[in-house]
C-alpha positions as CSV (number, residue, x, y, z in Angstrom):
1,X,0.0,0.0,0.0
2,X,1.4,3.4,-1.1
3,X,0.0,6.5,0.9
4,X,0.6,10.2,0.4
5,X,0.3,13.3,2.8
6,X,-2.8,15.6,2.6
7,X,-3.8,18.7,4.2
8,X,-5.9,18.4,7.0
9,X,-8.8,19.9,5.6
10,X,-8.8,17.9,2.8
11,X,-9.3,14.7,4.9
12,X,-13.6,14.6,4.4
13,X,-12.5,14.7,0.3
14,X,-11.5,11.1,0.4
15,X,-11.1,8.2,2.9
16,X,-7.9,9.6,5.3
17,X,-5.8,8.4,8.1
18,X,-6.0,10.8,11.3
19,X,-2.4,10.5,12.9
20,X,-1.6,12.3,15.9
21,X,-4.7,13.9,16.0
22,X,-8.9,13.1,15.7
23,X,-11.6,13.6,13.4
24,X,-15.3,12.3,13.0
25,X,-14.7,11.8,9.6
26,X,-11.2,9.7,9.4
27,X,-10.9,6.3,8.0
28,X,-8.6,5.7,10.7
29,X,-7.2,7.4,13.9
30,X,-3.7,6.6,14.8
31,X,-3.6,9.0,17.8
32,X,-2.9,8.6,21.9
33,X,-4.7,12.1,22.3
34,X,-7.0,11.8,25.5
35,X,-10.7,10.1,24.4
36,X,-9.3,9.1,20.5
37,X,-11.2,6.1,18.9
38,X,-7.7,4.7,18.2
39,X,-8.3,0.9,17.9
40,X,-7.3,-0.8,21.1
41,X,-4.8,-3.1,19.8
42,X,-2.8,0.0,18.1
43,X,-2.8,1.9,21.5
44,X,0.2,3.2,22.5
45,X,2.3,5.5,24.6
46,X,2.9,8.2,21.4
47,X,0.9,8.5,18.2
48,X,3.9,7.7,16.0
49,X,4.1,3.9,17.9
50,X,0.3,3.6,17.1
51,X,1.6,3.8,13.8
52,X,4.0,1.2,14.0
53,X,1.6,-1.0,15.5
54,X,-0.2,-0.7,12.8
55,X,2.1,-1.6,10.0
56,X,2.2,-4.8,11.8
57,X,-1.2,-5.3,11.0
58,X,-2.2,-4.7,7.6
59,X,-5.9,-6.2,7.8
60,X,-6.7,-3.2,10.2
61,X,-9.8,-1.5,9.1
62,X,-9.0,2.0,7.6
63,X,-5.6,1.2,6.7
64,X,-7.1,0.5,2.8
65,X,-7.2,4.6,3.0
66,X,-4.5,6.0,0.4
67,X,-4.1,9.4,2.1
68,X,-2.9,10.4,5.5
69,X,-3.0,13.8,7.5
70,X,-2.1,15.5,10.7
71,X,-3.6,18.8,12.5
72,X,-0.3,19.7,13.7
73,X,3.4,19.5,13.6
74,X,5.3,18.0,16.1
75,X,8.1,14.9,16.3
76,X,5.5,12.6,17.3
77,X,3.3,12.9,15.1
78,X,5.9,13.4,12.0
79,X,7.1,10.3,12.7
80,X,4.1,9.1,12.7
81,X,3.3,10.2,9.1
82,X,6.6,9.5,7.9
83,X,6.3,6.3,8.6
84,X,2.7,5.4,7.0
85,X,4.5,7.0,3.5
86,X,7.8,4.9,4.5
87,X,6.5,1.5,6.1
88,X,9.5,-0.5,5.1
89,X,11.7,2.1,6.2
90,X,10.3,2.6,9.3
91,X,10.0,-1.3,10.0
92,X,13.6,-1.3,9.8
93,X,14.7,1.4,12.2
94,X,11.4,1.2,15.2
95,X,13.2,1.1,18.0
96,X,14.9,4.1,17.3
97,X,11.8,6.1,15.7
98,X,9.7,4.8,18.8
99,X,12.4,6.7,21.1
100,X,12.2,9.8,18.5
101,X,8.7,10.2,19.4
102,X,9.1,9.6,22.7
103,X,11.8,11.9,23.5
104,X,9.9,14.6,21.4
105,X,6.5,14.3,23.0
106,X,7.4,13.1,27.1
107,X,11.2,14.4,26.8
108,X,12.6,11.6,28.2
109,X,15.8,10.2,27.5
110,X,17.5,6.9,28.9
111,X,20.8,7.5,28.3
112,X,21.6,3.6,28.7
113,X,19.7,3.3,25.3
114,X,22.1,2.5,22.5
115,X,19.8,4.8,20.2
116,X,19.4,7.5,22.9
117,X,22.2,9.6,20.9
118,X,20.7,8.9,17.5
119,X,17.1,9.7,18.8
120,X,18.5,12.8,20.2
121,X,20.1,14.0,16.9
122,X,17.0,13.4,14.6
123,X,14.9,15.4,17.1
124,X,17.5,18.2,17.7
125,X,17.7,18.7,13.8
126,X,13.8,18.7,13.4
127,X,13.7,21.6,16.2
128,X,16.6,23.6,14.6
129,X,15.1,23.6,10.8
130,X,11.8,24.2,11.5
131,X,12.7,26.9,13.8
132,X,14.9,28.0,11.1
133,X,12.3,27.8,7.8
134,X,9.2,28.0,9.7
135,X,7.8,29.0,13.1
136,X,8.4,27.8,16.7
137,X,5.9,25.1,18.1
138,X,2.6,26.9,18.9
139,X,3.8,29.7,17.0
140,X,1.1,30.1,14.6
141,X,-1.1,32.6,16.3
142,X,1.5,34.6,16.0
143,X,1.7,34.6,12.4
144,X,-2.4,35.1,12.3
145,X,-2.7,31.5,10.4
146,X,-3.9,28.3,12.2
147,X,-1.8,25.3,12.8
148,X,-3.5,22.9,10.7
149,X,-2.9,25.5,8.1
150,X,0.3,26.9,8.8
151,X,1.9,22.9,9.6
152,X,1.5,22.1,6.0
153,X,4.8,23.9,4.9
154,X,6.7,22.1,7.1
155,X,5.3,18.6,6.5
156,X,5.9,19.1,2.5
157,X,9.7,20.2,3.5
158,X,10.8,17.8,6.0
159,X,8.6,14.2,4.7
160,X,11.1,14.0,1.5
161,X,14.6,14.6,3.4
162,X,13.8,13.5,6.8
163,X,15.3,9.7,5.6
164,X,18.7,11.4,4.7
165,X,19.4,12.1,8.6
166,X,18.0,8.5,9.4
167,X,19.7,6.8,7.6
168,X,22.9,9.5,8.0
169,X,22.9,11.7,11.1
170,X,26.0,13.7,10.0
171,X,24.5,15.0,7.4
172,X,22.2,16.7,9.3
173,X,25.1,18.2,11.7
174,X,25.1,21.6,10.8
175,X,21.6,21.8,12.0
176,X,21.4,19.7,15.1
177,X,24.9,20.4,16.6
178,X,24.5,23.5,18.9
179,X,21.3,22.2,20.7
180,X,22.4,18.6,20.6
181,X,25.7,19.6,22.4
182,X,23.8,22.0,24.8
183,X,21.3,19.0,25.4
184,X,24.9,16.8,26.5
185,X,26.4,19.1,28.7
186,X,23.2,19.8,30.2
187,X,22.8,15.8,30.7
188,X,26.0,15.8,32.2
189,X,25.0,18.2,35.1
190,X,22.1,16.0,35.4
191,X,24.1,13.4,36.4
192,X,26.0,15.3,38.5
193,X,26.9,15.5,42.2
194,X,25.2,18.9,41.3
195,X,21.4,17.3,41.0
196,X,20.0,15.1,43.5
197,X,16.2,13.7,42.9
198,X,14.2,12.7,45.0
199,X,11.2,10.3,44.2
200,X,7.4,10.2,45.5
201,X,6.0,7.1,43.6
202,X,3.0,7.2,45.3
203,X,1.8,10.3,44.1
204,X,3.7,10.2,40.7
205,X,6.4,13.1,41.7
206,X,9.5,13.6,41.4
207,X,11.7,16.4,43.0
208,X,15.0,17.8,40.9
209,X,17.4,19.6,42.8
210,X,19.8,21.6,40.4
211,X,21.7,24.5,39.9
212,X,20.4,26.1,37.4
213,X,17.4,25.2,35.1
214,X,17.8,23.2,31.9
215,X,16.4,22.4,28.9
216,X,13.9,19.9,28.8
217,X,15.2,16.9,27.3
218,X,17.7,16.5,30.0
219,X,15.9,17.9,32.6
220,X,13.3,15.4,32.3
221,X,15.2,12.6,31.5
222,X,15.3,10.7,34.5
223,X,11.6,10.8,35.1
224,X,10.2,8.2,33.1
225,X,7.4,7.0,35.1
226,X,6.7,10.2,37.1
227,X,4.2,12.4,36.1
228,X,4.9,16.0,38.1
229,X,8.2,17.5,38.2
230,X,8.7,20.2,40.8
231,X,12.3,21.6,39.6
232,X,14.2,23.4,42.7
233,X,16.9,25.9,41.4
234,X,19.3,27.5,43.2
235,X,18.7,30.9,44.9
236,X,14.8,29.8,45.8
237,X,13.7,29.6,42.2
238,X,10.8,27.1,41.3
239,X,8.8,25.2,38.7
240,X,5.9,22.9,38.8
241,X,4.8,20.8,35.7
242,X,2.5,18.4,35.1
243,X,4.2,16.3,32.3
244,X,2.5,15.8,29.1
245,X,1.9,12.0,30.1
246,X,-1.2,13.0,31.7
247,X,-2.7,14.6,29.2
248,X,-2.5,11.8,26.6
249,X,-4.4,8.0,27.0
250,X,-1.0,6.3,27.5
251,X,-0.8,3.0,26.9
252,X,2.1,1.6,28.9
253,X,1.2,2.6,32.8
254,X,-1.7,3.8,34.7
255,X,-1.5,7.3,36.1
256,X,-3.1,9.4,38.4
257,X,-5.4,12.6,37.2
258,X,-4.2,15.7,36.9
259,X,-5.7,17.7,40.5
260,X,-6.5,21.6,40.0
261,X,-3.8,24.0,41.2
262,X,-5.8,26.6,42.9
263,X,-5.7,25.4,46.0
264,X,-2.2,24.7,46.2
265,X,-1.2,28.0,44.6
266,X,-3.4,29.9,47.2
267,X,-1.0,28.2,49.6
268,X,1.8,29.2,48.8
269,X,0.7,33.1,48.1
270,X,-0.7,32.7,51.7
271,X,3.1,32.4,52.5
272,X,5.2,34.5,49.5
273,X,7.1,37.5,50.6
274,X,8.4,38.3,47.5
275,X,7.0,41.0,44.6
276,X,5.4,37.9,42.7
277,X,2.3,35.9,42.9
278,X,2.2,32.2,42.3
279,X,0.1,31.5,39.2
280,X,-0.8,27.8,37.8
281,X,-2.5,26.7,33.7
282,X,-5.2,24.4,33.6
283,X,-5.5,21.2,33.7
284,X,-6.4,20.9,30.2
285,X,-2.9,22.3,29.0
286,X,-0.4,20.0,27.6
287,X,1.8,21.1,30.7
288,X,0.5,22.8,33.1
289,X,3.2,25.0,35.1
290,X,2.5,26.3,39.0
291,X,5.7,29.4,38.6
292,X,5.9,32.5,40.1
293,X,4.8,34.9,37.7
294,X,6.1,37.9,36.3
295,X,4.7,38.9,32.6
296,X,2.4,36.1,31.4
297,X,3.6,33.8,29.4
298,X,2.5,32.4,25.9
299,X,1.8,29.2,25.4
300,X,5.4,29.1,22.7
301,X,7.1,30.1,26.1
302,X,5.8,28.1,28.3
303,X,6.8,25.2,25.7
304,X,10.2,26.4,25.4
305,X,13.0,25.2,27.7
306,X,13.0,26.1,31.3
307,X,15.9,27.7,30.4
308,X,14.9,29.9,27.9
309,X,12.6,32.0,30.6
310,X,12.8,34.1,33.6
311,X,12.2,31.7,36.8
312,X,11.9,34.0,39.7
313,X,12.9,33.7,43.2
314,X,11.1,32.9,46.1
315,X,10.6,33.7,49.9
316,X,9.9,30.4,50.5
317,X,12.4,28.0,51.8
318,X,12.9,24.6,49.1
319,X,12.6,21.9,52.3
320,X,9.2,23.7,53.2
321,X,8.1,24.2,49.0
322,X,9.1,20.4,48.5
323,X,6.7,19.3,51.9
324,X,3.6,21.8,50.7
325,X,4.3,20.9,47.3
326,X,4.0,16.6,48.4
327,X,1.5,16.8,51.2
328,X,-1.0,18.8,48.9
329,X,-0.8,15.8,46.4
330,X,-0.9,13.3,49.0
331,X,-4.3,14.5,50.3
332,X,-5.5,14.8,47.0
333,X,-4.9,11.3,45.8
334,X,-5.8,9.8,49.3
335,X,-8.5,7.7,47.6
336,X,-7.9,8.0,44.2
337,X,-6.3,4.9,42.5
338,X,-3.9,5.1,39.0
339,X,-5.3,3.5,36.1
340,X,-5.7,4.0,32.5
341,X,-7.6,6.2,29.9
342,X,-9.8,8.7,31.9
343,X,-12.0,10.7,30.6
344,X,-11.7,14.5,30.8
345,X,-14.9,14.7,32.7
346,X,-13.7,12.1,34.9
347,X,-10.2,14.1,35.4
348,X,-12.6,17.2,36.0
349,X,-14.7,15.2,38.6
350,X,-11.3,13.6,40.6
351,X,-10.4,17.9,41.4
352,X,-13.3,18.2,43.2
């Protein structure tokens, strides 16, 4: 079967394959997007692995579909498409393309991987050229055009050369070099003297001591099976995220719901002595952040690397931050128990 890469508004013109994304009127959705009638034996932890899945079964229904389409850019779901216009390709290198996807959607990155350095590559030269040709991710607004628009352009440029760095990561260099070496040193201080983490299983959090912040793909590196991150900086400077595991059905582990941050933010304003109030997203962002806030943030910045914006510091003391931070989650999920693909309404209902 031969497929070929449509616009997403072109997907109710013809039978189309949905990756990474839903529609009422797709042949087939290949998606791990909260509530998306992916078939249950394609599920899986990223969209692009959903794929794969499914080019190990041909006889799925949809698959007969000759076109394929996405509402978005991202590594994940690239991969995905990629892969439905390059099956035997893709067949060939999985492993590696699953832990492309991965690292670009969850930003985790076992270093003990033999692909790790590979995977890290591909997605550090997808970051650098589209940033480059194109627009940062969740940058269309900014241009007045809507992604599903606007993510076109850069599908039609990268599909037909992203095989070259596949299949030959130094020719691709020149692109991914500065961020993958930034991404390395900063995966050094990770595992560093300098960091210390400290693990709350129970309540899916993990606490990162560290200098000074980094960008993500270090950063959240070792916590694969965590689903909060509260990152303490030096000099009383905070972050708490709710990592985009939670917002997706995923596959591989059960998980706890996302809890509002209201009440926990109203906590710590009760005790903040510094110029800045404590602010927190919703829970239906792709990763929510509890920060003290300065100017608001756009959605492109709050994506961006920790690094890449002002973190501000705090009054309180990191020892009493971390126990607020843990005992506000504990009480939460007193009687809540992980498990797989909740609802939104259900998420909405757990908050109280």
């Amino acid at each position: 079967m031969s497929y070929r890469f449509v616009p997403f508004q072109a997907l109710r013109r013809q039978p189309t394959i949905v990756v990474d994304s839903t529609a009422n009127a797709a042949a087939l959705v290949l998606a791990h997007w909260r509530g998306a009638p992916t078939p249950l034996p394609l599920r899986d932890d990223t969209s692009a692995g959903s794929v794969l899945r499914a080019l190990h079964a041909p006889a799925t229904p949809g698959l007969e579909a000759t076109v394929v389409t996405a509402n978005h850019f991202d590594v994940d779901g690239f991969v995905g498409v990629w892969s439905m216009l390059h099956p035997e390709l893709a067949l060939q290198h999985e492993p590696l393309l699953r832990l492309t996807a991965l690292l670009g959607d969850f930003r985790e990155l076992d270093w003990t991987n033999p692909a790790a350095d590979h995977a890290l590559k591909l997605v550090c030269w997808l970051n650098a050229k589209e940033k480059e040709l194109f627009y940062p991710p969740f940058g269309a607004p900014v241009l007045r055009r809507r992604e599903d628009e606007a993510s076109v352009e850069k599908f039609e440029w990268f599909l037909p050369r992203f095989a070259d760095v596949l299949l030959d990561p130094e020719s691709g260099r020149a692109a991914w070099e500065l961020e993958y070496e930034r991404v390395r040193g900063a995966a050094a201080i990770m595992q560093s003297p300098a960091t210390q983490l400290t693990r709350y299983p129970e309540i899916g959090l993990v606490v990162i001591r560290t200098p000074e912040p980094l960008p993500y793909y270090a950063l959240f590196g070792p916590t694969a099976g965590f689903d909060i991150v509260l990152s303490i900086y030096d000099e009383q400077r905070y972050e708490l995220e709710y990592k985009y595991t939670t917002w997706i059905d995923l596959e591989s582990r059960p998980t706890l719901p996302r809890l509002p941050l209201q009440v926990l933010a109203e906590q710590l304003n009760a005790r903040e002595q510094s110029p800045h109030r404590w602010t927190f997203d919703g829970i239906t962002d792709t990763g929510p952040l509890l920060r003290l806030a300065g100017k608001t943030l756009q959605k492109a910045e709050r994506y961006a690397d920790p690094n890449q914006r002002p973190i501000h510091a705090s009054a309180i003391a990191p020892q009493e931050l971390e126990q607020l931070v843990v005992a506000f989650f504990r009480q939460g999920y007193a009687h809540i128990q992980p498990r797989r693909y909740w609802s939104w309404a259900e998420i909405r209902a757990a908050g109280g």
